[in-house]
BADREN-512736 format. One record per atom (N, C-alpha, C): residue in three letters; x, y, z. Coordinates in Angstrom, 1 decimal, m for minus. Layout:
BEGIN
- Ala X Y Z .
...
! end
This chain:
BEGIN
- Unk m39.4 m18.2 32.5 .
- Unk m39.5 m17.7 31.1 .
- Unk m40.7 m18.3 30.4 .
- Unk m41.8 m18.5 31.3 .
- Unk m43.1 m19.3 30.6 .
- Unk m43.1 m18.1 29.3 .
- Unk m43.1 m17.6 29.2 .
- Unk m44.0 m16.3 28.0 .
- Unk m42.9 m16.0 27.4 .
- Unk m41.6 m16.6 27.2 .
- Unk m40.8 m16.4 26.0 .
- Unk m40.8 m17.8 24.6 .
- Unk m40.9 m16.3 24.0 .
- Unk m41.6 m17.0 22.1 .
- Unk m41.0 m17.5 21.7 .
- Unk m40.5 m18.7 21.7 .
- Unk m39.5 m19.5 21.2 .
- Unk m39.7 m20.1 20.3 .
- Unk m40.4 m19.8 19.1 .
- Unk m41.0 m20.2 17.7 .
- Unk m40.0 m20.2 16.7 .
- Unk m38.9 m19.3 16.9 .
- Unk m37.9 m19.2 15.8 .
- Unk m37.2 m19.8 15.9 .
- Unk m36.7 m20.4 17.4 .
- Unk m35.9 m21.0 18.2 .
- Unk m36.1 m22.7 17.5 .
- Unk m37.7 m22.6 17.8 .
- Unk m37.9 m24.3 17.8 .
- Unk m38.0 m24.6 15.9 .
- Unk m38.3 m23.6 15.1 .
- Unk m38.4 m23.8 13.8 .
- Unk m37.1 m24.4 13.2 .
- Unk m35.8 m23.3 13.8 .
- Unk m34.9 m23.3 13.1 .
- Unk m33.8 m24.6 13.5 .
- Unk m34.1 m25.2 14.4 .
- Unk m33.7 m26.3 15.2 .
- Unk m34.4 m27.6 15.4 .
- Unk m35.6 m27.8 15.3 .
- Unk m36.3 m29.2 15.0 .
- Unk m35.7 m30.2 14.2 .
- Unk m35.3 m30.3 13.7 .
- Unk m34.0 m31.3 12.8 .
- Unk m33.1 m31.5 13.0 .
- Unk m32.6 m30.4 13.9 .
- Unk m31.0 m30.4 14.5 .
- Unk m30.9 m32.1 14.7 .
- Unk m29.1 m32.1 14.3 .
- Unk m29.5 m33.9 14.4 .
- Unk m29.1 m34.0 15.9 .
- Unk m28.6 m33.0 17.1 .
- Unk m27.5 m33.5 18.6 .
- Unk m29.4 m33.1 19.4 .
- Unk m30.1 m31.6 19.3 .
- Unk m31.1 m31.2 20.1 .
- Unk m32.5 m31.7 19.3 .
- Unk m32.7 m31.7 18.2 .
- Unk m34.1 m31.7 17.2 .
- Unk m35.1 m32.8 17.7 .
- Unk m34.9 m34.0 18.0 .
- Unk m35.7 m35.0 19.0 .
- Unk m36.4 m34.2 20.4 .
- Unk m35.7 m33.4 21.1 .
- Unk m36.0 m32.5 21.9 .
- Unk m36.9 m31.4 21.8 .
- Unk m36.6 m30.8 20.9 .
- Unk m37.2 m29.7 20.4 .
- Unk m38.3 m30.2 20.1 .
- Unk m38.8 m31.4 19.5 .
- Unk m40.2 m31.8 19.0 .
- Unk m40.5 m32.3 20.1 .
- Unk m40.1 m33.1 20.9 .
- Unk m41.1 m33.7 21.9 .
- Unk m41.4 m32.4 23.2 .
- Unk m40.2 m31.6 23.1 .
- Unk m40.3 m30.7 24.6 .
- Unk m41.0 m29.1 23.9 .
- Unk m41.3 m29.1 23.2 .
- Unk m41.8 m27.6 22.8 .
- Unk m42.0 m26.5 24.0 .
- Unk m42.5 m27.2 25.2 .
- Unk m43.0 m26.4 26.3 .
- Unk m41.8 m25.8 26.7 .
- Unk m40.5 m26.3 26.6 .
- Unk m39.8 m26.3 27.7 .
- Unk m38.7 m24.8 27.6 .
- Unk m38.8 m24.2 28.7 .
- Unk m38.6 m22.7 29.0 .
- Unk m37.3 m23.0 29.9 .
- Unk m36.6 m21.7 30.0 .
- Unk m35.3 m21.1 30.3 .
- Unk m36.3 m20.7 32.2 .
- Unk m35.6 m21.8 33.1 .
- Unk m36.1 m20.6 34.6 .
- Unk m35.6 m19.8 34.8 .
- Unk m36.6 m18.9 35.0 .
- Unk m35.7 m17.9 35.2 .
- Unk m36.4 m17.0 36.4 .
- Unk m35.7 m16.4 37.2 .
- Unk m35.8 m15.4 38.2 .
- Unk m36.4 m14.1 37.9 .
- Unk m37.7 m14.0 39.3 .
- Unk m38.4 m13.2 39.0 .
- Unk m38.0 m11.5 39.0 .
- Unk m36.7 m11.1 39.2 .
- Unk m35.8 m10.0 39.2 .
- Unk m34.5 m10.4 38.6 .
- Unk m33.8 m9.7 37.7 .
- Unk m31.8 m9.7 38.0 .
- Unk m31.6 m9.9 38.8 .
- Unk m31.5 m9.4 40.1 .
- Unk m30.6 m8.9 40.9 .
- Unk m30.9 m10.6 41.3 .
- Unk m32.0 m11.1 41.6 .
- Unk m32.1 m12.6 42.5 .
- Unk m31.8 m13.4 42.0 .
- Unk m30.9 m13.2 40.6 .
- Unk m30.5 m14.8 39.6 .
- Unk m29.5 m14.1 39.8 .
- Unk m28.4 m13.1 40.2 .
- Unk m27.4 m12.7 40.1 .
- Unk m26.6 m12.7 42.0 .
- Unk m27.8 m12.5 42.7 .
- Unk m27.3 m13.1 44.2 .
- Unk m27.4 m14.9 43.7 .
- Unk m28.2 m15.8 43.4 .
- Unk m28.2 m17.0 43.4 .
- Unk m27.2 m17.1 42.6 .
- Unk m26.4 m17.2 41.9 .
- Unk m25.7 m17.5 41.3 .
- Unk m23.6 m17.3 41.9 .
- Unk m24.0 m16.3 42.4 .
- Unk m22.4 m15.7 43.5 .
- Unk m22.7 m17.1 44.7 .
- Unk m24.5 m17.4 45.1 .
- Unk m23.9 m18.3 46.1 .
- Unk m23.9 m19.6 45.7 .
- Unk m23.8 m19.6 44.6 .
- Unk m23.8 m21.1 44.2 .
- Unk m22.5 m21.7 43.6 .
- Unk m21.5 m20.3 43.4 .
- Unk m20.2 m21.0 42.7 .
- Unk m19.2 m21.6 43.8 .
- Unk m19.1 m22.6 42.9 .
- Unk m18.0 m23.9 43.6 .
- Unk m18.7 m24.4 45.1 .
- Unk m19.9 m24.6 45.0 .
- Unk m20.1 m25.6 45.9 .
- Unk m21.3 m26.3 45.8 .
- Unk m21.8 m27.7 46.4 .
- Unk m22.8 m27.9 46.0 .
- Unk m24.1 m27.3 46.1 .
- Unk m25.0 m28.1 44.8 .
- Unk m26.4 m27.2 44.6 .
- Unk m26.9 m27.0 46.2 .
- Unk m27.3 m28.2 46.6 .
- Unk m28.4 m28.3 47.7 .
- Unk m27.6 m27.4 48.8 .
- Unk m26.7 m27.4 49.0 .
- Unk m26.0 m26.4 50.1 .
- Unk m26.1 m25.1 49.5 .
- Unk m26.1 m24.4 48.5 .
- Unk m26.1 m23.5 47.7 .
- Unk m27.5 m22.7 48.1 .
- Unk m28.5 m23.8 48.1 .
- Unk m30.4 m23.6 48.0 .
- Unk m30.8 m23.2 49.7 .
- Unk m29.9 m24.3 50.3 .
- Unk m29.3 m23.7 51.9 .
- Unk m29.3 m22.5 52.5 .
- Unk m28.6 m21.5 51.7 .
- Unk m27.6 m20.6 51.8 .
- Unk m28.7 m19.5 51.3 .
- Unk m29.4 m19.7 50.2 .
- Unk m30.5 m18.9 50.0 .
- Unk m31.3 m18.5 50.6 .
- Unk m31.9 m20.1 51.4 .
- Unk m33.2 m19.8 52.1 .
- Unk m32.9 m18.9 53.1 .
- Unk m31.7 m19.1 54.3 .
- Unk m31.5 m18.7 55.3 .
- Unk m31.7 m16.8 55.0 .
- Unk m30.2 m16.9 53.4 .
- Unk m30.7 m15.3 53.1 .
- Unk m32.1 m14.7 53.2 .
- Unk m32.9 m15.8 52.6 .
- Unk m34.1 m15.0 52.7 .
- Unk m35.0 m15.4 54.2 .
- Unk m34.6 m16.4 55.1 .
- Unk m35.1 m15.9 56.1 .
- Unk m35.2 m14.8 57.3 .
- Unk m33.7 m14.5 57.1 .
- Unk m33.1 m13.7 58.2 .
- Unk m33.2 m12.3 57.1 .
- Unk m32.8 m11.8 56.0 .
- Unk m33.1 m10.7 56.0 .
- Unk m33.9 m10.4 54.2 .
- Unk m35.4 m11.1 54.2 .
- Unk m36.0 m11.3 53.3 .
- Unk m37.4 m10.0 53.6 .
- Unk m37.5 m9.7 53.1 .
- Unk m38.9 m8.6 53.1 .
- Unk m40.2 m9.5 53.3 .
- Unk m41.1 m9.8 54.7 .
- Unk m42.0 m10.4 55.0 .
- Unk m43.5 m9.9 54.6 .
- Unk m43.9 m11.0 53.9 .
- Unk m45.6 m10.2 53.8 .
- Unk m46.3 m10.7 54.8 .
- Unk m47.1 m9.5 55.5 .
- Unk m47.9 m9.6 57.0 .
- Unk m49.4 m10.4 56.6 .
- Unk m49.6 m10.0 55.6 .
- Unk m50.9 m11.1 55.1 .
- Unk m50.4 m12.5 54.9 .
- Unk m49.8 m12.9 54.4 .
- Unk m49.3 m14.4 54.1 .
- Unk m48.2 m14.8 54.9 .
- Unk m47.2 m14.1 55.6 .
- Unk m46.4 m15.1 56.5 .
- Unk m44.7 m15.4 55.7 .
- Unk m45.2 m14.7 54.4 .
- Unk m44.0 m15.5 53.4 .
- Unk m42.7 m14.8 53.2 .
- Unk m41.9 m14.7 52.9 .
- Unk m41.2 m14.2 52.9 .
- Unk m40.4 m13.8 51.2 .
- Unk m39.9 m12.6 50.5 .
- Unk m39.1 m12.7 49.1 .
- Unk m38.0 m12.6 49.6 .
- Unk m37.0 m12.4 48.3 .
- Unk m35.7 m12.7 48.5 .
- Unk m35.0 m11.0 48.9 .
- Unk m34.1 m10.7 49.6 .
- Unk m34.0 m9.2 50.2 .
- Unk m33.3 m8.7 49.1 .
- Unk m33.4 m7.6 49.1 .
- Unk m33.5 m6.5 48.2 .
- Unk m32.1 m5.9 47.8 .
- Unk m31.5 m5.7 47.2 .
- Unk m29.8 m5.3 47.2 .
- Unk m29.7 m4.4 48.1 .
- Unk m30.3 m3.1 48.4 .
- Unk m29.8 m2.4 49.2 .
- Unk m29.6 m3.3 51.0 .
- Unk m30.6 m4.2 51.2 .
- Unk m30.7 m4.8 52.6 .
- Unk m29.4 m5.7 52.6 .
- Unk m28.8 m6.7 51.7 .
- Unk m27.6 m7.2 51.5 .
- Unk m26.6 m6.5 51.2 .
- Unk m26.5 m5.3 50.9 .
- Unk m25.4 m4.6 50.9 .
- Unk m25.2 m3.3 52.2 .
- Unk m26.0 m3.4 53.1 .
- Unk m26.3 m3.0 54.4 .
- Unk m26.3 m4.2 55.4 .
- Unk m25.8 m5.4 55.0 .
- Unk m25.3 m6.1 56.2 .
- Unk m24.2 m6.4 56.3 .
- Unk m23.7 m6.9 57.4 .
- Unk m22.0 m7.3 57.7 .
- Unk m21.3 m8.1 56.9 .
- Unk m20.5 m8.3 56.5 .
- Unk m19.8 m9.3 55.9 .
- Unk m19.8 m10.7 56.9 .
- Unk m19.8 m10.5 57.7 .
- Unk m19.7 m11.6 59.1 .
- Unk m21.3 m12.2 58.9 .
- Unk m22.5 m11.2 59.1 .
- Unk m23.2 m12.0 59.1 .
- Unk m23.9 m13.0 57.9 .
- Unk m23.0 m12.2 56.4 .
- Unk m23.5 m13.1 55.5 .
- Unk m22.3 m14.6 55.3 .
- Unk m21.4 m14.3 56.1 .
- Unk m20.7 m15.3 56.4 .
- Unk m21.0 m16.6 57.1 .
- Unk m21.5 m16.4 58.3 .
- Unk m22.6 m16.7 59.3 .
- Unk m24.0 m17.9 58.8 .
- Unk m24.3 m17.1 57.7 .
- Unk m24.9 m18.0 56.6 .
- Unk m24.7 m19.3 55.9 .
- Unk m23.1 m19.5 56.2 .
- Unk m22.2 m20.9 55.5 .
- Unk m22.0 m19.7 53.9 .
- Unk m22.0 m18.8 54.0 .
- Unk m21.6 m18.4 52.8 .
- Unk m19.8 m17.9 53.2 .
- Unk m19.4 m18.5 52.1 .
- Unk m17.7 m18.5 52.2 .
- Unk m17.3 m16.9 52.6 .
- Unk m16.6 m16.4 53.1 .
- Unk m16.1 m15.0 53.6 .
- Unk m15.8 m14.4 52.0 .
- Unk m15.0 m14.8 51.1 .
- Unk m14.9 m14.1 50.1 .
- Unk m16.3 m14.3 49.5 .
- Unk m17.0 m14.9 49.5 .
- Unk m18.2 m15.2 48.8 .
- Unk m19.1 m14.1 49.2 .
- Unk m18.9 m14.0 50.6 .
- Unk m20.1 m12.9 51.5 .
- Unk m19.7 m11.4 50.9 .
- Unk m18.0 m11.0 50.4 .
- Unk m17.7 m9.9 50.3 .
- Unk m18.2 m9.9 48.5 .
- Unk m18.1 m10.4 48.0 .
- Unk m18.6 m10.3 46.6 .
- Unk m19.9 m10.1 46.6 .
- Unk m21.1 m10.8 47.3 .
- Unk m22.2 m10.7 47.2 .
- Unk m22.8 m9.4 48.1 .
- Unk m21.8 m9.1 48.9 .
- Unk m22.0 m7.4 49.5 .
- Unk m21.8 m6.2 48.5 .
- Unk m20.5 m6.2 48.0 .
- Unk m20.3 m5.5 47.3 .
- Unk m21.3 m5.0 45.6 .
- Unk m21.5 m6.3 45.0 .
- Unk m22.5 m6.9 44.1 .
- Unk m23.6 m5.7 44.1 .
- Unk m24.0 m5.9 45.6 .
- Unk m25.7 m5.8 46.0 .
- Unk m25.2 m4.3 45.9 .
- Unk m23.9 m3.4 46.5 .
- Unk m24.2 m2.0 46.8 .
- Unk m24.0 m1.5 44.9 .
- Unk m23.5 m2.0 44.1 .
- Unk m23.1 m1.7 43.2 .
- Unk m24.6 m1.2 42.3 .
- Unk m25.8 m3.0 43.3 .
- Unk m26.9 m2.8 42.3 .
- Unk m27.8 m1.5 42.7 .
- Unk m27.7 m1.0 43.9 .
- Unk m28.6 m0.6 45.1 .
- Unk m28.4 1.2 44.6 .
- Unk m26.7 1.3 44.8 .
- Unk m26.5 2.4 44.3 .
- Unk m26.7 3.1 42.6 .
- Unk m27.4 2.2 41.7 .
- Unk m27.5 2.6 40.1 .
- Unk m26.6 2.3 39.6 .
- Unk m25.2 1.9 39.8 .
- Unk m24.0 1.8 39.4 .
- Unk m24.1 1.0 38.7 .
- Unk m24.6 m0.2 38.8 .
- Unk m25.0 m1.6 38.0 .
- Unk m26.3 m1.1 37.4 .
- Unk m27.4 m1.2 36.2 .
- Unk m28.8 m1.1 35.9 .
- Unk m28.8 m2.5 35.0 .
- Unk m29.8 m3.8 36.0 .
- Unk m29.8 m5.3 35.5 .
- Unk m31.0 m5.1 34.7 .
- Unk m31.9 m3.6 34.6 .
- Unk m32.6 m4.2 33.7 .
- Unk m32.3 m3.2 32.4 .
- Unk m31.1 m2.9 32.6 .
- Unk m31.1 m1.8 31.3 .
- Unk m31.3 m2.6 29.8 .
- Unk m31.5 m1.9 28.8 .
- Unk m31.4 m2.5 27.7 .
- Unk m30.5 m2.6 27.2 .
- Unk m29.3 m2.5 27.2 .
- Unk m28.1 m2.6 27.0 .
- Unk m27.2 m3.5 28.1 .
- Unk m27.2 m4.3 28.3 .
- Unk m26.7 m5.0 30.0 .
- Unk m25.0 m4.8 29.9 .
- Unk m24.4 m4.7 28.7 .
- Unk m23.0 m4.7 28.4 .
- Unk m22.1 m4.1 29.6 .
- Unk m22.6 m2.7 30.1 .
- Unk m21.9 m2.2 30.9 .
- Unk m21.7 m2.5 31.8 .
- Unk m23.4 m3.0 32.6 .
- Unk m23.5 m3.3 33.7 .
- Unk m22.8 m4.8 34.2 .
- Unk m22.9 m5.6 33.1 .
- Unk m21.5 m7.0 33.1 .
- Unk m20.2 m6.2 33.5 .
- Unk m20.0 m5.2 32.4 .
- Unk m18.5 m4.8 32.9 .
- Unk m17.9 m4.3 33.9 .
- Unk m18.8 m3.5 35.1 .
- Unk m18.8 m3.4 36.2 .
- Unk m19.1 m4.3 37.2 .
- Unk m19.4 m5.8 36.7 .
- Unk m19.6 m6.1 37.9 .
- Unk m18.5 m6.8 38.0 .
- Unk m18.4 m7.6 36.2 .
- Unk m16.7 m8.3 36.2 .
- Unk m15.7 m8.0 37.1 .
- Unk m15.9 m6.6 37.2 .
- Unk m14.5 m5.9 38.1 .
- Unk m14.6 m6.3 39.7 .
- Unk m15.5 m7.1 39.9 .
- Unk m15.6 m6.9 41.2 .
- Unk m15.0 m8.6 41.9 .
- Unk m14.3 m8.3 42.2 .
- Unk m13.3 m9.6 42.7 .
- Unk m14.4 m11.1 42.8 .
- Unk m14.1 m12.3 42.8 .
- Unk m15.4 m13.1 42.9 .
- Unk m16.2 m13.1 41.6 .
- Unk m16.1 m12.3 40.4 .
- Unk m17.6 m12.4 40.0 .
- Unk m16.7 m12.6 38.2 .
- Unk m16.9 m13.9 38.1 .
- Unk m17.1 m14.1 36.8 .
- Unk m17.1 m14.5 35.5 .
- Unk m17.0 m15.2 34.2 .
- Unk m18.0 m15.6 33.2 .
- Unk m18.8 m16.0 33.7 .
- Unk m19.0 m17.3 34.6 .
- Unk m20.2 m18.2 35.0 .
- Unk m21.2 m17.6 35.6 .
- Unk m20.4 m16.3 36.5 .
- Unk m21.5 m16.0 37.3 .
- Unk m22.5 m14.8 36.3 .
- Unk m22.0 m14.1 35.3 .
- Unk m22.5 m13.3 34.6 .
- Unk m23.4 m14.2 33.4 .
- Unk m22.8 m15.3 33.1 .
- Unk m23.7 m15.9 32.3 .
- Unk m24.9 m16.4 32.7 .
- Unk m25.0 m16.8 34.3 .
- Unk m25.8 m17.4 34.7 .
- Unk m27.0 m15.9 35.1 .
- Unk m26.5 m14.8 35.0 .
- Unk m27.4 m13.8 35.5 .
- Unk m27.8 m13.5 34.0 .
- Unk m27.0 m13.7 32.9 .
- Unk m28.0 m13.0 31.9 .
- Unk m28.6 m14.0 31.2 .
- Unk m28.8 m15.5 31.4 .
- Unk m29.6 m16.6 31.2 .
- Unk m30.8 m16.6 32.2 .
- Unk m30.6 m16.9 33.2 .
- Unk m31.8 m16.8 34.0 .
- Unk m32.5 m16.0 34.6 .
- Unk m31.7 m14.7 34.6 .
- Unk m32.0 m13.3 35.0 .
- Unk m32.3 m12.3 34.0 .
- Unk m31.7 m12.6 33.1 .
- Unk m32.1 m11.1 32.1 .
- Unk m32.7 m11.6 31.0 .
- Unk m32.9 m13.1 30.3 .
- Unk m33.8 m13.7 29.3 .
- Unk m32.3 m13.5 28.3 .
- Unk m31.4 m13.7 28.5 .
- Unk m30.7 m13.0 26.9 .
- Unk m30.1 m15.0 26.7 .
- Unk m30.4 m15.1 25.4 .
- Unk m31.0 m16.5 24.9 .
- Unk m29.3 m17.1 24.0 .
- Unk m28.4 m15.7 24.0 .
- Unk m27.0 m16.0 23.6 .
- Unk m26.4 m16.5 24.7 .
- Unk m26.7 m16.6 25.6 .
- Unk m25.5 m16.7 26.8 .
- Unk m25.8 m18.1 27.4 .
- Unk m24.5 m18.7 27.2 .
- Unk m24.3 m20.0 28.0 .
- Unk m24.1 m20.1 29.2 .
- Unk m24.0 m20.4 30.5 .
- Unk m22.8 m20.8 31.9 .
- Unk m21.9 m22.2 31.1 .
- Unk m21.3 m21.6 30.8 .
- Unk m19.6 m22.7 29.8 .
- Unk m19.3 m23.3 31.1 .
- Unk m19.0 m22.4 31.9 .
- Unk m18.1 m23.3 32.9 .
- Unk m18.9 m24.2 33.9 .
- Unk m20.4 m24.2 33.7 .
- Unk m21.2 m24.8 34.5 .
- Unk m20.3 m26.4 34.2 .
- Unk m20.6 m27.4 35.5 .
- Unk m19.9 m28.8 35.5 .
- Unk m20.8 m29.9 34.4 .
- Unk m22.0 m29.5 34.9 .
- Unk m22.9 m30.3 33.7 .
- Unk m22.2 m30.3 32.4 .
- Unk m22.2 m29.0 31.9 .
- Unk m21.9 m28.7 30.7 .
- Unk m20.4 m29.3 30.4 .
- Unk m19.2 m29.3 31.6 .
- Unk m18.4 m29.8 30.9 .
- Unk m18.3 m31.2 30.7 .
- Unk m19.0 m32.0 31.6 .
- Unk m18.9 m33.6 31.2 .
- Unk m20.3 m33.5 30.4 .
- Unk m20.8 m33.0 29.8 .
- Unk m21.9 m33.2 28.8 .
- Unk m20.9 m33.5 27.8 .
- Unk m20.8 m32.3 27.4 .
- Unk m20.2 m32.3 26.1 .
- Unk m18.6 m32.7 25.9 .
- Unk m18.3 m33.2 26.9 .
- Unk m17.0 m34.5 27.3 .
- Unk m17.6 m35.5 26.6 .
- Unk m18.6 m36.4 27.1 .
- Unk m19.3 m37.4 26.8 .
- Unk m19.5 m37.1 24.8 .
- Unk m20.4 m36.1 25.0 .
- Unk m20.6 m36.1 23.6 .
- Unk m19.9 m35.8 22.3 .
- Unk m18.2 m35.5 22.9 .
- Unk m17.4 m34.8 21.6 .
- Unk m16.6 m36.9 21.6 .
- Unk m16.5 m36.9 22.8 .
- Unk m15.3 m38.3 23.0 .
- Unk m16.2 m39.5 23.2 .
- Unk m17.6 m39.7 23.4 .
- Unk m18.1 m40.8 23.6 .
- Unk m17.8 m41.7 24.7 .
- Unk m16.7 m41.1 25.5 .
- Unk m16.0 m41.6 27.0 .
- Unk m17.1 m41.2 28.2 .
- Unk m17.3 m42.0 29.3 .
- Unk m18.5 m41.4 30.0 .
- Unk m18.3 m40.5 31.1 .
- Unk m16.6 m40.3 31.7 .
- Unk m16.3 m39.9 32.2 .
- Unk m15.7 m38.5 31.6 .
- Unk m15.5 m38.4 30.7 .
- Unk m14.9 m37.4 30.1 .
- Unk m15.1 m36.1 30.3 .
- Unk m14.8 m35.1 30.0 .
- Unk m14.6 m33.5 30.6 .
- Unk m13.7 m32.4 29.4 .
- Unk m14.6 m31.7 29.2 .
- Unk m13.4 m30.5 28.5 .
- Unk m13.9 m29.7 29.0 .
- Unk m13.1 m28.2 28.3 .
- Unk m13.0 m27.4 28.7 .
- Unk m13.6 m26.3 28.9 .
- Unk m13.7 m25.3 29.5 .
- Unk m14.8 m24.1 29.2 .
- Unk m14.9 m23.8 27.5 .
- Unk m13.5 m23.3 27.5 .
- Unk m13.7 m23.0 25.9 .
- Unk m14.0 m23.6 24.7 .
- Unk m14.1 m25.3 25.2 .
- Unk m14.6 m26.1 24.6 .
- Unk m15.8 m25.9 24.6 .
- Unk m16.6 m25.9 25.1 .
- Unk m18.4 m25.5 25.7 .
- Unk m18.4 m24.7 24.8 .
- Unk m17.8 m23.5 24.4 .
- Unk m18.4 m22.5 24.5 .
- Unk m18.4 m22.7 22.4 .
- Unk m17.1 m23.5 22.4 .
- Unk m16.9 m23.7 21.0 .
- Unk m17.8 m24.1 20.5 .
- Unk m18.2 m25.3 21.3 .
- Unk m19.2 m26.7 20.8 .
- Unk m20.5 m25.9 20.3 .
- Unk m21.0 m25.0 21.0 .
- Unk m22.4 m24.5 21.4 .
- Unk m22.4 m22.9 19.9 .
- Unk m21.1 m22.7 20.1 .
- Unk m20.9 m21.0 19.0 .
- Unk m21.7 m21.3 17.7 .
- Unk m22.0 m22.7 17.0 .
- Unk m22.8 m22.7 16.2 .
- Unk m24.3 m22.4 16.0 .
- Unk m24.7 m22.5 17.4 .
- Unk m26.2 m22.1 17.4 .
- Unk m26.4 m20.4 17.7 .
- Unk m25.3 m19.7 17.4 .
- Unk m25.4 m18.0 17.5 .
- Unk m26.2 m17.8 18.5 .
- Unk m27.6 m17.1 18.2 .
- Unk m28.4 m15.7 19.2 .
- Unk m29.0 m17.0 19.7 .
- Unk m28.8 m18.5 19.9 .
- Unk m30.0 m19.3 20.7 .
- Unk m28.4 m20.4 21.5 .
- Unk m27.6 m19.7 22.1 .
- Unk m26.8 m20.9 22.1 .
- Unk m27.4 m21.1 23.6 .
- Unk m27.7 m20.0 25.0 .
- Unk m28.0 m20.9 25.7 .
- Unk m29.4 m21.5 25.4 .
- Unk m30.2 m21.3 24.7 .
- Unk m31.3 m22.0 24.8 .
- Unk m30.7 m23.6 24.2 .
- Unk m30.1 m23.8 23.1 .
- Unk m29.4 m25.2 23.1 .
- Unk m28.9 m25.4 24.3 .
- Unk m28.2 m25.2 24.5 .
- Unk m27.2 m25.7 25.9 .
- Unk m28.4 m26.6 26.9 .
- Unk m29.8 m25.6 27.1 .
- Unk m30.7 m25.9 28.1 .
- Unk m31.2 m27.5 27.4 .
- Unk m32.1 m27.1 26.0 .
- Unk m32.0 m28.6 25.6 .
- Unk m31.5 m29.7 25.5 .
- Unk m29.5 m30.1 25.3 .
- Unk m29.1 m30.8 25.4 .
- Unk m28.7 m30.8 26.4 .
- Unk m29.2 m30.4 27.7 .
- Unk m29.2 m31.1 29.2 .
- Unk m30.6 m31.7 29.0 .
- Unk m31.4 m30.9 28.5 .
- Unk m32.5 m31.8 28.7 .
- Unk m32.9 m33.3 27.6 .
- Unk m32.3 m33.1 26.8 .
- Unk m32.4 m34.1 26.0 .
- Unk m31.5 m35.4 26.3 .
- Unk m30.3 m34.9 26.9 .
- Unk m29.3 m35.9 27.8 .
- Unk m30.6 m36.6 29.1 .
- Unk m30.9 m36.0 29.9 .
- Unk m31.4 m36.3 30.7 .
- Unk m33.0 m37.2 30.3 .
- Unk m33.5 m37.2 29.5 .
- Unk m34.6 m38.0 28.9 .
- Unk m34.3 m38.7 27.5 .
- Unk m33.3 m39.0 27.3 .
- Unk m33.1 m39.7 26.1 .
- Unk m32.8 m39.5 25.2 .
- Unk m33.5 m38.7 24.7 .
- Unk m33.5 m37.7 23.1 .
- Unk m32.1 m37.1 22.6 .
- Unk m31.0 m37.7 23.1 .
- Unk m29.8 m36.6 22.8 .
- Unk m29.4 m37.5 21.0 .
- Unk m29.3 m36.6 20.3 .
- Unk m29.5 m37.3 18.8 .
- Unk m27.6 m38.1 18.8 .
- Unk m27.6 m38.4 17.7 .
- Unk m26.4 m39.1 17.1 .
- Unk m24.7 m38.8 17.4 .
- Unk m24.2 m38.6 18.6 .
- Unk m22.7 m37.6 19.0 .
- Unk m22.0 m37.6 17.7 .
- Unk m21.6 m38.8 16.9 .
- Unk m21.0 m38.7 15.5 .
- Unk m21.8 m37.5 14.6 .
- Unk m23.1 m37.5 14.8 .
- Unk m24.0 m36.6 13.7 .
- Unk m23.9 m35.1 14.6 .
- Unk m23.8 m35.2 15.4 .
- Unk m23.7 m33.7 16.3 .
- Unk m21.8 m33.3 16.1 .
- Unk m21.1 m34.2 16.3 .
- Unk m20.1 m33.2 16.5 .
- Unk m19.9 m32.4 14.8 .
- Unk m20.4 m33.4 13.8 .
- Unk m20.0 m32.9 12.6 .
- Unk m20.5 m31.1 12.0 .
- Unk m22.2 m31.3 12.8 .
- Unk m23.0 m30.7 12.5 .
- Unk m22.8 m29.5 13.4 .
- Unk m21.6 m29.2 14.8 .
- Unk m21.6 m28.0 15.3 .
- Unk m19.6 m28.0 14.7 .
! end
């Protein structure tokens, strides 16, 4: 998301008393996001409930075994929905991808392949509601596709783990602490059309210091 304008973002939030320390020192700092839908929306099916680095595993192999190769460079992208939804369920299994996991991200892919899903429509509402339906697939995994995949700057992953001992820590001051999805979702509902872009700051403000006053943040969301 280098080239998203986050001027109104960072205006109306620079004082925030829980993200505002962030906001001033990190101005740079952008939503990653994936160079298509469809490849923040396969990365995201293979990343639920297990770890990241096994997760990033599970990608590469996708893209080595059935990735679209460039003959000039050697390199490989990530395969294309029709190519994953034209392979076996066994062999995306094969991958260390869980058997239900393989059938969701099969199915997923024909949904995208055949038009039935459109990730870049301008309306994405529907194509969430069709994929919801599809066994395997969903808040986290839809949130994570229209955060990193589609740019849409409302949408949190609530049920992400960070997110729930973040904001454990920061509602209770306990270090081990944990709530709930709908707690996330609560904590964050004050920042409206920017809540994931908050969300992304107070990981990052957690993680370098900057996370402002928990007493002055919980009052303030």
């Amino acid at each position: 998301g280098v080239d998203d304008d986050l001027s109104a973002f960072h205006a109306a939030h620079r004082d925030d008393p829980l993200i505002g320390r962030a906001v001033r020192a990190l101005p740079e700092l952008r939503p990653r996001r994936f160079a298509l839908p469809w490849e923040a929306l396969a990365a995201a099916i293979t990343e639920q409930l297990i770890e990241f680095d096994r997760a990033v595993a599970i990608q590469r192999r996708l893209i080595a075994r059935l990735g679209h190769r460039c003959p000039r460079t050697g390199l490989r992208d990530a395969p294309p929905p029709v190519t994953v939804a034209a392979a076996a369920p066994a062999e995306l299994a094969a991958m260390d991808l869980a058997p239900a996991r393989a059938l969701t991200l099969r199915r997923a892919a024909a949904d995208v392949a055949a038009g039935r899903v459109d990730l870049l429509a301008s309306d994405p509402m529907p194509g969430w509601r069709r994929l919801r339906a599809i066994p395997g697939i969903g808040p986290w995994t839809l949130e994570m596709l229209a955060f990193h995949g589609q740019g849409c700057h409302d949408r949190i992953p609530a049920g992400d783990l960070g997110y729930l001992k973040l904001v454990g820590r920061i509602v209770t001051g306990h270090p081990k602490a944990r709530v709930t999805e709908d707690e996330v979702r609560a904590f964050f509902a004050p920042y409206g059309e920017w809540k994931g872009l908050a969300g992304m700051y107070t990981l990052a403000a957690a993680a370098r210091g900057l996370l402002g006053s928990p007493q002055r943040a919980v009052r303030a969301s």
